[in-house]
Phi, psi and omega in degrees: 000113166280119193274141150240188172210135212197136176297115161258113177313127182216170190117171163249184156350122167068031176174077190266152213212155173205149175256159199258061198260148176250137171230156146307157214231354138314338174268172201273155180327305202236027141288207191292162139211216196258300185214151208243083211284329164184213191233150183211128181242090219253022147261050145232182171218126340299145196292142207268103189212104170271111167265071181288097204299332198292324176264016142226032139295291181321269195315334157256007158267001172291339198121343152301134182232119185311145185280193192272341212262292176314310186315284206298350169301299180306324183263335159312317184295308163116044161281306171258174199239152214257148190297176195228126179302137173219115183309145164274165190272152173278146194298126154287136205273166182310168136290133171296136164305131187301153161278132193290153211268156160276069176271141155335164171273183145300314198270002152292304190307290201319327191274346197273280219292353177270318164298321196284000000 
């Protein structure tokens, strides 16, 4: 079973409120999940984030892994320590198709040596 630790929404309309959950990673955003590690309030300012670090310490050293969202929660807080940034490589284009020699066909040449 791949455990994550992962935001489930809660709030209303415009005005989102999210909790700090270890989940299956198979289950839906705002379905069950196993434990319910804090709160996260990304309308105040600066934002609002409650955390019991002892039960997601625990929970990543068993193996869980933070979602992209979480991660960057988790290195604010200074729980987790921030990944070292790697540029992506830029992608290389195909080779251009060769352009074809202009040659005669077969059956164009056989007809030219046949008329002379």
């Amino acid at each position: 079973m791949a455990v994550k630790i992962r935001l489930t929404r809660l709030g209303d309309k415009k005005s989102p409120f999210y909790r700090v959950v270890v989940t299956d990673s198979r289950s839906a955003r705002d379905g069950k999940f196993i434990e319910n590690l804090g709160t996260y309030d990304p309308l105040k300012d600066p934002f609002q984030l409650s955390l019991n670090k002892e039960r997601v310490e625990y929970w990543l050293s068993v193996g869980a892994t933070p979602t992209d969202t979480v991660r960057e929660l988790l290195v604010k807080e200074g729980i987790v320590k921030a990944k070292p940034y790697v540029a992506p490589k830029p992608k290389q284009m195909p080779p251009a198709p060769k352009a074809k020699a202009e040659e005669p066909a077969e059956g164009e040449a056989t007809a030219e040596t046949a008329s002379e």
